[in-house]
N, C-alpha and C positions, 0 to 999 in steps of 0.2 A: 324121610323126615327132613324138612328145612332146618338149616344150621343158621339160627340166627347169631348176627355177628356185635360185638358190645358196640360198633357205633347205631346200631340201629334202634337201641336200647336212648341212646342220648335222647334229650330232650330237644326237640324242632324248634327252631327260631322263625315267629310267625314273618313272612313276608315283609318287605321293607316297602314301605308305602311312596309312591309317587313324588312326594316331598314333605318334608318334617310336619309332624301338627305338636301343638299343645296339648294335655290331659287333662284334664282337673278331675283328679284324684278325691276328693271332699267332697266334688259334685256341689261342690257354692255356686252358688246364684248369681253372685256376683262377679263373677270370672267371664271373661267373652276374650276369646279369641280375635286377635288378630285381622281384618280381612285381606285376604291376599292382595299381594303387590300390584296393581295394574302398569301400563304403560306409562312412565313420565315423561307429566305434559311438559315442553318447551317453552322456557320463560318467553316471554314476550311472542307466542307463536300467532297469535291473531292480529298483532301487529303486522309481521313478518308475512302473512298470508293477505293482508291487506294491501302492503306495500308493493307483493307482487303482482298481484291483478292488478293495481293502478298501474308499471309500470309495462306490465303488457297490453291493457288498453293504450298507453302512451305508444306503443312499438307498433302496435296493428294500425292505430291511426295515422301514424306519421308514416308508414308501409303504405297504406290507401290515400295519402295525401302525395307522395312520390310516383306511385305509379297513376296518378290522374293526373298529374303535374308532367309525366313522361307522356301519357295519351293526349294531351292539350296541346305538347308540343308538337306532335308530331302532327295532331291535325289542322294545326294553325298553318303549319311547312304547307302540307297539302293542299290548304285551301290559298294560300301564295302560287303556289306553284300553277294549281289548276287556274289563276287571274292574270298569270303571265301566258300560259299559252293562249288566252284570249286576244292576244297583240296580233294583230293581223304586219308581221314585221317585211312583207311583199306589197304592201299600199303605197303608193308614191305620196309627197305631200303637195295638197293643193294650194290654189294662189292665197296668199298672204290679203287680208280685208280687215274691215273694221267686225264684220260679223262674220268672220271665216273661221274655222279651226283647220290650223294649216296638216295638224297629225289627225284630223276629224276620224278618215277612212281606218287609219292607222288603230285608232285607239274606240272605234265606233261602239265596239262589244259589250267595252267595261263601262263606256259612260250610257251605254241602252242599262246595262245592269244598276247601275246607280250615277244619278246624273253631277254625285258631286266628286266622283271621280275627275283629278284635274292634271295627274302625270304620273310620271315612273321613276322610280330615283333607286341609283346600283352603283355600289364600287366593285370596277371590275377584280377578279381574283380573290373575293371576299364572299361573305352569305348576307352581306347586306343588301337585297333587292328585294324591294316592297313599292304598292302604288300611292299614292298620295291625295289625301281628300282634301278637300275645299267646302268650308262650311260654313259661312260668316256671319251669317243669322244664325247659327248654334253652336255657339263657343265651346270650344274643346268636346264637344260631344264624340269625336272617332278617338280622346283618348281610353276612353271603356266599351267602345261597342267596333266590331267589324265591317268589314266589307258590305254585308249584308243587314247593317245596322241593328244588328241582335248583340246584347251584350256581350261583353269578351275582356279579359284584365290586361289581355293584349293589346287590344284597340288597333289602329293602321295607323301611319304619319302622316300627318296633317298642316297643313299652311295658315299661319295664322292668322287670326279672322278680321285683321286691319291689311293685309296684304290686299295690295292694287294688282289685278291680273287681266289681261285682256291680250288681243291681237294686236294693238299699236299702244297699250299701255303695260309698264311693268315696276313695282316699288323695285328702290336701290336695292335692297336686302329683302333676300326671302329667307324667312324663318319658317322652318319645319322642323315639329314636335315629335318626337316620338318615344317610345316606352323601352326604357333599362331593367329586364326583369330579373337581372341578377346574376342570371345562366350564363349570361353573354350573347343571351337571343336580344333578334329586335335593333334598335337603337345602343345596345351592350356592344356590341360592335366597334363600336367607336371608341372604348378603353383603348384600346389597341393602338391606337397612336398619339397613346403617351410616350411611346417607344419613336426616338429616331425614326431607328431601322424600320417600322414597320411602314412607316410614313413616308422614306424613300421608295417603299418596295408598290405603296397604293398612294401614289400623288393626287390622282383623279376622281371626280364625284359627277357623273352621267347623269343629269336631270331634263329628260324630256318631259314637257309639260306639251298638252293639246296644241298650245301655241306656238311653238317653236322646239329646236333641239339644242340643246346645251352640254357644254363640258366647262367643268370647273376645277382649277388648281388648287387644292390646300396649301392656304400661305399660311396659317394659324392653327393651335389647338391650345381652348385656352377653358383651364377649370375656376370656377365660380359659383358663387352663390347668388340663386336667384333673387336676393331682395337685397345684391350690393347697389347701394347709391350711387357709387361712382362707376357702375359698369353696368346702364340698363338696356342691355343687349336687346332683350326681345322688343322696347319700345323704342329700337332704331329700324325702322322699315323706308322711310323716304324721310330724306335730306333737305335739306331748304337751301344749300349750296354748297359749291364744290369743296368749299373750305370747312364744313362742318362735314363733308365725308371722310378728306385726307383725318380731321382729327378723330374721328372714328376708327379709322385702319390701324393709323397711328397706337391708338390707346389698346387696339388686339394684339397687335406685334410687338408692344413694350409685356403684356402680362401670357406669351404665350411659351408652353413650356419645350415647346419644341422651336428649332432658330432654323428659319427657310431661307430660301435665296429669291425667294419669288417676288419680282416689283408689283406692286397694286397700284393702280391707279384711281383717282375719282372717277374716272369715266367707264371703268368696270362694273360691269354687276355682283353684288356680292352672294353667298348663298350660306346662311348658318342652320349648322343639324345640330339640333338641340334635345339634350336628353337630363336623364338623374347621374349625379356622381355622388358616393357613398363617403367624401373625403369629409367632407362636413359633417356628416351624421353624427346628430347628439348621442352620446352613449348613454344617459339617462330616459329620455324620451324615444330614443329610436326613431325621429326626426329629422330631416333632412334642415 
């Protein structure tokens, strides 16, 4: 016979339920529970959810905008690179004429490829070597298009389009344009000798054109604003005499920020490379 024991006798305490509930005892009709708690929403969360998806399309875009901006440069390099080995630099140069191109053989490749190809311009020890277009009937047109005249934000360096060129003719100053992209590619190059030092280190500007070979000293580097009155650089291309050249020099070598020892003469040719300087730039309009 089982010995039952007094605690088995106690009365059982029915299971403890999952989490508390309410009773209503009365069974009133008008009693309603509660409904359970759900998750709390986060003030302002679709804001907050808003905010991040704009700022990761911001992130992705400007990602995709950086590495097309890294693939443009490098294939811009490339497509330089691939126009310099087209120099046949084993051509001798032939006689000097009114219709001769004395680097004709020399440089035969690139002007068969585009005939307004007109020379080659390099500071030795530097990345500045690019060729140089000639377009006079289409003003600034190589500052947006390439070698191959298909658009480009690069564009090539170009001669501008009042400049006198020939085999027995040449304006005093040649002006060539070209693009400051910011990077320091290109025509950005030439920041660089706002410095002295660096300007001792590359005195020299290598400008062979079809017509002859040239080397040019930097006696100047001088920052400006394109629409200063009293400095209109790029509308100095030929002289009307010796004395309005000296006061041309003159007025470089009083505004220039680097101090050379180099004497100019009138009877030199001059050579300015022309680009953007960001010194100016309106910070309202983002303007030069």
């Amino acid at each position: 016979m089982a010995k039952i024991r007094r605690s088995d006798l106690a009365p059982q305490e029915p299971p403890a339920a999952p989490h508390a509930a309410l009773y209503d005892q009365d069974n009133d009709t008008d009693f309603a529970p509660p409904a359970p708690a759900g998750p709390e929403k986060k003030r302002g969360s679709l804001a907050y959810t808003l905010a991040m998806l704009f700022f990761g399309v911001v992130f992705l875009v400007s990602a995709g905008l950086l590495v097309k901006r890294f693939a443009d440069d490098r294939r811009t390099e490339n497509e330089f690179a691939e126009l310099q080995s087209m120099i046949d630099t084993s051509a001798e140069p032939q006689p000097s004429g009114e219709s001769v191109n004395p680097n004709g053989a020399k440089f035969a490749a690139l002007r068969n490829k585009n005939s307004d190809f007109i020379g080659w311009l390099s500071i030795d020890g530097t990345e500045l070597d690019f060729p140089v277009m000639y377009a006079p009937n289409n003003k600034d047109f190589y500052l947006r298009h390439d070698f191959d005249k298909s658009y480009s934000v690069y564009g090539v360096p170009y001669l501008d389009e009042n400049t006198t060129l020939g085999a027995n003719a040449e304006s005093d100053n040649l002006v060539i344009y070209g693009h400051n992209m910011g990077d320091g590619t290109m025509f950005g190059y030439l920041q660089a000798y706002k410095k002295l030092s660096y300007y001792q280190q590359h005195p020299l500007i290598s400008y062979n054109s079809v017509y002859r070979k040239d080397m040019y000293k930097i006696f100047a580097v001088v920052v400006c604003k394109a629409d200063d009155p009293d400095f209109d650089y790029h509308n100095f291309i030929d002289s009307d005499s010796d004395a309005a050249k000296n006061e041309y020099i003159e007025k470089i070598m009083k505004r220039s920020i680097i101090k050379t020892t180099v004497d100019v003469k009138a009877s030199d040719r001059l050579l300015t490379l022309s680009t953007c300087d960001y010194t100016f730039r309106d910070p309202d309009t983002n303007k030069l």
